[in-house]
N, C-alpha and C positions, 0 to 999 in steps of 0.2 A: 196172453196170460199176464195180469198186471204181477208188481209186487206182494202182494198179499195172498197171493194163490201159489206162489212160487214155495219149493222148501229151502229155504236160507240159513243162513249160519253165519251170523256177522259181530265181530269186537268192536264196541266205543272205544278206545282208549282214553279219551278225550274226560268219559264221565265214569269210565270203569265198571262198562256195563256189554253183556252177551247178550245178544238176540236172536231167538232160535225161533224160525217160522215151517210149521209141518202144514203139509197141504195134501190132499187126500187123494189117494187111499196110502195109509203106511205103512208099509211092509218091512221085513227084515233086511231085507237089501238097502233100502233107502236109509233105513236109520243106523246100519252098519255106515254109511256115509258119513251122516252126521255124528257121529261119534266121532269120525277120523275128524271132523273140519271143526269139533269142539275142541279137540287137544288143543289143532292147531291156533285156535283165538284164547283159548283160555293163557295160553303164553305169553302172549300179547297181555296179559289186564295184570293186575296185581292182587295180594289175599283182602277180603272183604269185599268183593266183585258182585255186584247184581246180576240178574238173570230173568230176562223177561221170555217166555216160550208161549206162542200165539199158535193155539190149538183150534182155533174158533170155524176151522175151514178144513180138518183135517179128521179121519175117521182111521182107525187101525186096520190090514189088511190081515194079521196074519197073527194070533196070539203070541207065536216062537219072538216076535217083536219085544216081548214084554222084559224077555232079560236083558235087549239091549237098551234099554231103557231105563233098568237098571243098573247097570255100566254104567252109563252117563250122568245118574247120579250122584254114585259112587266115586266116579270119579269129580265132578265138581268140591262134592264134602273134602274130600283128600286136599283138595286146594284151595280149600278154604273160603267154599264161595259167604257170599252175604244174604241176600234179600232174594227170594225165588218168586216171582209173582206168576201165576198163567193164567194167560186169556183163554176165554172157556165159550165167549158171545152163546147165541141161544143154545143151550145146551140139547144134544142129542140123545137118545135114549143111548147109545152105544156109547158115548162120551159119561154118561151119567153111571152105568156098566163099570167104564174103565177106572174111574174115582173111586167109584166102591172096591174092586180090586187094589186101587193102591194105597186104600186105607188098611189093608191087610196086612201091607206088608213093610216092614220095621225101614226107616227112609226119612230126610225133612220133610218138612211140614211148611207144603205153599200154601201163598196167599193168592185165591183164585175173584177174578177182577172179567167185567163184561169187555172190555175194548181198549185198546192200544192207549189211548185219552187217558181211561182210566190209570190202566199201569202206568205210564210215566210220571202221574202227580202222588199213585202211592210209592213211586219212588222218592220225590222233590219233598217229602215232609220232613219238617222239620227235625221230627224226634225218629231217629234211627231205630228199631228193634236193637240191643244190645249183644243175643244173639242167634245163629242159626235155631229152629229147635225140628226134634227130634221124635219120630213117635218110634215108640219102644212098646211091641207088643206083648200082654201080660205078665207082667212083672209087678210083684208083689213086693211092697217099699211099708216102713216102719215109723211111724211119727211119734213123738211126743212133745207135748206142752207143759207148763207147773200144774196142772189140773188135771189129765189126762193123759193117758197112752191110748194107740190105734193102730190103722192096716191099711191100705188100701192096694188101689191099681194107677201105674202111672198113665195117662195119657198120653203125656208127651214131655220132653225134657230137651234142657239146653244148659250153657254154662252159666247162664244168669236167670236161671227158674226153672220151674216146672209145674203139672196139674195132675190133679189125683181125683180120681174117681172110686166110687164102690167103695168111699172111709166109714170104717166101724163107727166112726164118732162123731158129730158136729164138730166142726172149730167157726171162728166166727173172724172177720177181715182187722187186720192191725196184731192178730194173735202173733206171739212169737212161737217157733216150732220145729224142734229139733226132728232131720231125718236123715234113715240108712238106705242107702240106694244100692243094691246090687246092681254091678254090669261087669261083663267079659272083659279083659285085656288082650294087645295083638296076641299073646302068648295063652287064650285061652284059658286064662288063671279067673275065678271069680273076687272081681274086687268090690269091696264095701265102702261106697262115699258115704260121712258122717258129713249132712248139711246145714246149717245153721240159714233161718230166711225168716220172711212176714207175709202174712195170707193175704194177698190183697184183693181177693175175693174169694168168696164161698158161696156154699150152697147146702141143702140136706145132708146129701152124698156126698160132696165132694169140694174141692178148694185149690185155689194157683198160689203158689210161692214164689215170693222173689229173694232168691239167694242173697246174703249177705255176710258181710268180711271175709269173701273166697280169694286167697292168694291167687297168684299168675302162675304158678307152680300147680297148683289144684285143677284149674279153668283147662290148661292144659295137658293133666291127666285126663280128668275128665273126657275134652274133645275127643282125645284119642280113643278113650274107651267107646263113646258113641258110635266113634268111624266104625273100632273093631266090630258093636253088635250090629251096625248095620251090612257090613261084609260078611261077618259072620253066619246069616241067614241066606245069603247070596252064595253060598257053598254048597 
């Protein structure tokens, strides 16, 4: 059984990168494993860590898998990973199943890539994502611009932007555009971010924002509040 078949769990230190290879079938026992041998590398790397997971060979045995895999998540956000790429090679119908399942459920948001080749060079680019993002499901957020007020649904979110879907209203890309973002706190309280950003793209329905003038102080509410609604749903 070469390397590529095998299930692995390995730290760069060297480039600040986890490499997690599942190999089939995947059951709850196996990936109770790799959780323990993820603590153990993610200690080894530092905050803003990459994560390449090479799914391309591996099939789930057992659904009750699915919250250890949300664990693993969960706990990488906690520590603040960076860049999540997974390898997906031809994808399976089971494989293609299990995507649809984790776009349900509130968690980052990987960047999914055919082959090992690939993930390393959308690692080595130059312009970094500035940061994790976040899908947060159904959550109703409040825009306004000098022309206009509206409504939408988020997509997804992070501390330097976000996307919106299902907006009452056109906006159009360069627009400035004030918005209120409701999310949960570790404490369960509902907190209301006021965000100031620029539409750098749109569409009928919907438009991405890039946050602007956010303190370190906010960025870092913020984060926290995403961990919370992502644990939060994991309860």
């Amino acid at each position: 059984m070469n390397d590529k078949q095998r299930t692995t769990v390995r730290a760069d230190i060297k480039k600040n990168r986890l490499y997690i290879t599942l190999s089939s079938p995947v059951n709850k026992s196996k990936l109770d494993k790799i959780y323990t041998d993820v603590r153990f590398c993610v200690a080894d790397l530092q905050p803003g860590f990459d994560v390449i997971t090479d799914l391309s060979q591996c099939s789930v045995g057992h659904l009750s898998g699915i919250s250890t895999l949300r664990k693993i998540m969960s706990f990488l956000v906690i520590h603040k990973v960076g860049r999540v790429i997974r390898i997906i090679g031809e994808m399976s119908l089971l494989l293609k199943q299990l995507m649809g399942m984790a776009a349900r459920f509130q968690g980052y948001k990987p960047i999914y890539v055919a082959s090992i080749e690939e993930a390393e060079e959308e690692l080595e680019r130059p312009i970094k994502p500035s940061a994790l993002r976040f899908q947060i499901n159904q959550r109703q957020i409040e825009f306004s611009t000098q022309e206009t007020t509206g409504a939408g649904s988020l997509i997804d979110i992070s501390t330097s932007g976000c996307a919106v879907h299902g907006a009452t209203c056109s906006l159009a890309p360069d627009d400035h555009v004030d918005m209120v973002i409701p999310l949960h706190d570790a404490q369960e309280e509902l907190c209301s971010f006021t965000m100031s950003g620029r539409v750098v793209s749109a569409r009928e329905d919907g438009f991405a924002v890039q946050f602007v003038a956010v303190e370190e102080e906010q960025k870092k509410h913020l984060y926290e509040c995403l961990m919370s609604e992502m644990k939060r749903e994991m309860q």
